[in-house]
N, C-alpha and C positions, 0 to 999 in steps of 0.2 A: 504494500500500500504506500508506502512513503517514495518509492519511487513512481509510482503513479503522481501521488501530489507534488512532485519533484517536477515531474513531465508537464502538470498542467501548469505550474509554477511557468514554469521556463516558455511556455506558449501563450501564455497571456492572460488565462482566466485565474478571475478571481476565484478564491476556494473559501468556504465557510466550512465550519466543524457543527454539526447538528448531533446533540447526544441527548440520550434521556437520563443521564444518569444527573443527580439532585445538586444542581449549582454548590448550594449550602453545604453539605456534607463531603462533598467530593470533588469542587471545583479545584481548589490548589492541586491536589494531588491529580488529577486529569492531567490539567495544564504542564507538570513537571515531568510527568508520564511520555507525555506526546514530546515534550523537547527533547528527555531521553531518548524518546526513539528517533530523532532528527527530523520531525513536524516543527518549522519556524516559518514564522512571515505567512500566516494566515490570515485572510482578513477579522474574521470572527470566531471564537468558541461560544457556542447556543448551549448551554445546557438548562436542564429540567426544574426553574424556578419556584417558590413556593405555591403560585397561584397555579399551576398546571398538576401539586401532588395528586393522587391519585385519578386522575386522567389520564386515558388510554396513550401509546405515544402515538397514534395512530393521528389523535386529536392536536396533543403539542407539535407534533414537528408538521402536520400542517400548518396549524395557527403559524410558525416559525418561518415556514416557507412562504405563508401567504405574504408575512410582515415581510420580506424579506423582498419579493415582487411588487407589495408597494412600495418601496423604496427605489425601482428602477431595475431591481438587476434581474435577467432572463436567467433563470434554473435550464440548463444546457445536459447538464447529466447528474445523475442522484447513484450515489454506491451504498449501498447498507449489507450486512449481513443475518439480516431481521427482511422479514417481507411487512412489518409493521415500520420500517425505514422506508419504505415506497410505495406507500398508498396513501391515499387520501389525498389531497388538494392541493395542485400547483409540486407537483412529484418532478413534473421536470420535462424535458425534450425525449431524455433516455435513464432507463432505469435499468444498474447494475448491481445484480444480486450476489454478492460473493457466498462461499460455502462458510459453515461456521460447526463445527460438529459438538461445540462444548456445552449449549444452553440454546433454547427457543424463547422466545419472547411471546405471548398470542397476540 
């Protein structure tokens, strides 16, 4: 993955980080997580705010993507390894579903 974002990096597009996991509890360590693995120079980390707890993510990372479309930017391609990462509203031009064998999300 990081050289995917590496790729898009170097082509032009802007990249946002959309996660569900809970800003509050888990933003620091996200954020120090992704630098470890050499994720810099994103434009945005979205994680999962108080107002969206227990809300499906089906619901926040729309909400996120819609916000994100009023803002002007064209969602071009969406990667998740959740199919609850690619549905719902304003998903994108192209949805790329990677494998994930360790946990499913409904």
């Amino acid at each position: 993955m990081v050289r995917l974002f590496w790729a898009l990096k170097g082509g032009g597009f802007r990249v946002f980080l959309l996660s569900g996991r809970d800003e509050e509890a888990l933003g620091a360590s996200t954020a120090a997580n992704l630098a470890a693995a050499g994720f810099a120079g994103y434009d945005r980390l979205i994680l999962r705010s108080a107002g969206y707890r227990g809300q499906s993510s089906v619901v926040f990372k729309s909400a996120e993507r819609r916000r994100l479309a009023a803002e002007g930017y064209r969602i071009r391609g969406n990667v998740g390894d959740q199919w609850s990462d690619l549905q719902g509203d304003c998903a994108g031009d192209r949805v790329f579903k990677v494998p994930n064998p360790m946990y499913f999300v409904p």
